[in-house]
C-alpha positions as CSV (number, residue, x, y, z in Angstrom):
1,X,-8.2,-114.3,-25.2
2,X,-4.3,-113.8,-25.9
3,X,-5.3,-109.9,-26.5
4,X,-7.0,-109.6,-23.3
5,X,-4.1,-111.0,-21.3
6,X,-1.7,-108.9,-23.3
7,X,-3.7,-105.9,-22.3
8,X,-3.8,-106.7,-19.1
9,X,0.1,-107.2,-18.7
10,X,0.8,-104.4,-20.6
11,X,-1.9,-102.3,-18.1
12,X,0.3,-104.0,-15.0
13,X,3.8,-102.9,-16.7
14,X,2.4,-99.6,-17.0
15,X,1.3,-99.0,-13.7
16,X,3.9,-100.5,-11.9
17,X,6.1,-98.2,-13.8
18,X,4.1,-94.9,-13.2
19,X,4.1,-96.3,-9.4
20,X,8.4,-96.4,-9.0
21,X,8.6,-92.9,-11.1
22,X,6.6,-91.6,-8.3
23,X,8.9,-93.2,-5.6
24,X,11.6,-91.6,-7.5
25,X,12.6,-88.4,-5.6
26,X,12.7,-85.5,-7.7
27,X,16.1,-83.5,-8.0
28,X,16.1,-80.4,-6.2
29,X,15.8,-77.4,-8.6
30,X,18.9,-75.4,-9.0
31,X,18.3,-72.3,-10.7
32,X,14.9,-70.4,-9.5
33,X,13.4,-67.1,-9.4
34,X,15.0,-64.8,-6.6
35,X,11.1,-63.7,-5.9
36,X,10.9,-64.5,-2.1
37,X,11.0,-61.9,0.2
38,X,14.4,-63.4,2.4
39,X,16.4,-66.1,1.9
40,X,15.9,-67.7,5.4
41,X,13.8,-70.6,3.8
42,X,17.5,-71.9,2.3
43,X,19.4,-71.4,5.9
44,X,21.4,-73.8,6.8
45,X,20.0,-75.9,4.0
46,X,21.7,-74.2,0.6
47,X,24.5,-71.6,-0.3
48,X,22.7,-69.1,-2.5
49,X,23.9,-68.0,-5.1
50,X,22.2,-64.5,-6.3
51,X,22.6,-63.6,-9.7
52,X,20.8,-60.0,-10.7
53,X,20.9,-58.4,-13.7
54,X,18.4,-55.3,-15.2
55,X,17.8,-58.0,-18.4
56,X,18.1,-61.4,-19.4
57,X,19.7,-59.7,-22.7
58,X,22.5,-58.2,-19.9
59,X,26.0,-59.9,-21.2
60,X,27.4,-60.3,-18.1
61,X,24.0,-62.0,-16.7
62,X,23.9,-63.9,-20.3
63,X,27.5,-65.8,-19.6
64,X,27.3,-65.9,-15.4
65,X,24.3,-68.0,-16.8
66,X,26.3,-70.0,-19.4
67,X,29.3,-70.4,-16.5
68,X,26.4,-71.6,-13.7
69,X,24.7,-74.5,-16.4
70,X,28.0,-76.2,-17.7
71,X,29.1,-77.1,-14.0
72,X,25.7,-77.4,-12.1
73,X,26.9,-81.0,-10.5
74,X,30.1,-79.1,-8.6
75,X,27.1,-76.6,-7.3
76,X,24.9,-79.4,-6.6
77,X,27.7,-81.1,-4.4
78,X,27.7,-78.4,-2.0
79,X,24.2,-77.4,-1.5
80,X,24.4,-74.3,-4.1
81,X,20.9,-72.8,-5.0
82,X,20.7,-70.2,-7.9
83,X,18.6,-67.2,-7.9
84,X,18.2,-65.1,-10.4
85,X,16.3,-61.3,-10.7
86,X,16.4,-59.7,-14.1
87,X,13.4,-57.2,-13.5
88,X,14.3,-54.0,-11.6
89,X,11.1,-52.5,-12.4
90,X,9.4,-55.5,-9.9
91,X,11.6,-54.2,-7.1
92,X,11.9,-57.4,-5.2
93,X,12.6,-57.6,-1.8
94,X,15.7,-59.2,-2.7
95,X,16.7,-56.8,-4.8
96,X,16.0,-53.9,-2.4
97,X,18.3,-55.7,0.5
98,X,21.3,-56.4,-2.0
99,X,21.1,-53.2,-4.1
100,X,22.5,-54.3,-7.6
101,X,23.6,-51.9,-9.7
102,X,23.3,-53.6,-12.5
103,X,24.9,-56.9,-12.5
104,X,25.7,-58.4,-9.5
105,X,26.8,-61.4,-7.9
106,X,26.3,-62.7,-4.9
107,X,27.4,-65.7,-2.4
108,X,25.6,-66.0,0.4
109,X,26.8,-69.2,2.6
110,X,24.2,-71.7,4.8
111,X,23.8,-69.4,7.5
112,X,22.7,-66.7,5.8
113,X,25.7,-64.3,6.1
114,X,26.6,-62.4,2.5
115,X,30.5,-64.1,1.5
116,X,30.9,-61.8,-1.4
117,X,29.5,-59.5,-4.4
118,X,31.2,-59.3,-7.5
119,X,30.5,-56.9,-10.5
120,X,31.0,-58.9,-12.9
121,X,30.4,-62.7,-14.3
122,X,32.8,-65.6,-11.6
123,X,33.6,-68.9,-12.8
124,X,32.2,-71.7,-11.0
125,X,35.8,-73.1,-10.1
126,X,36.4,-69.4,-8.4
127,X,32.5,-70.0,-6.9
128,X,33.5,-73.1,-5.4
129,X,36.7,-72.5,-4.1
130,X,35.4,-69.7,-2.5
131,X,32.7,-72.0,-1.0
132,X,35.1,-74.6,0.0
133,X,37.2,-71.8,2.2
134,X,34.1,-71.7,4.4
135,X,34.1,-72.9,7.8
136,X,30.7,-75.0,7.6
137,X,31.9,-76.2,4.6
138,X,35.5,-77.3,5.3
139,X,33.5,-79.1,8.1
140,X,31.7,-80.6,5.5
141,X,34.3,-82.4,3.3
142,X,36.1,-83.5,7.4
143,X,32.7,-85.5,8.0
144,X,32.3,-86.8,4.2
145,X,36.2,-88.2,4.4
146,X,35.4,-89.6,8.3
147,X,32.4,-91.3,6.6
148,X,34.5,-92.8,3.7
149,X,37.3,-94.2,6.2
150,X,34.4,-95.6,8.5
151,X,33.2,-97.9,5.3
């Protein structure tokens, strides 16, 4: 009898577990593939961040990579989304609006306007100063600081 009541809370622990992990939102992904055919699904919703490359094995995509994954929380804070294209051969649509020639990056703020392209590899402190010269988002930090004096 003690077994079956043990198996029973231990069934109840379980499930009421399994049942919180599903009321647990999911964190937004930040890196995904750039295979969409325009970025309009991330308008005025995420700053994408377009990293292309003709390989994975490319250098320059290699450490923009290493750069993006040791700060991802300062991305996160202000709504950055990565895409990355290492496949010219696939011709994306992407890829045939930006035109890389051979790495490239590229910042593309929330309403879908291109900021800037760079050659080579940016640091995510020159990313999100460059971000935080923005309009929309300078509007941004004015509301989160009128928010934090209202509490």
């Amino acid at each position: 009898m003690k077994r079956l009541i043990s198996l029973v809370f231990a069934g109840l622990i379980a499930s009421t577990a399994i049942a919180q992990g599903a009321d647990t939102p999911m964190e937004d992904p930040l890196f995904l593939p750039a295979d969409m055919a325009d970025l309009s699904a991330f308008q005025w919703k995420k700053r994408p961040v377009l990293v292309f490359a003709n390989s994975e094995n490319d250098p320059a995509y290699v450490a923009q990579m290493e750069y993006l994954r040791d700060r991802e929380e300062e991305l996160r804070l202000r709504d950055v989304i990565v895409l990355t294209d290492t496949d010219p051969a696939a011709r994306s649509a992407l890829r045939l609006r930006m035109r890389p020639r051979g790495f490239m990056l590229v910042l593309v703020d929330k309403e879908g306007q291109i900021e800037l392209r760079k050659p080579f590899p940016w640091d995510v402190r020159e990313i999100t100063r460059s971000i935080d010269k923005m309009p929309l988002r300078q509007r941004e930090i004015r509301e989160a600081k009128e928010r934090d004096v209202i509490r």
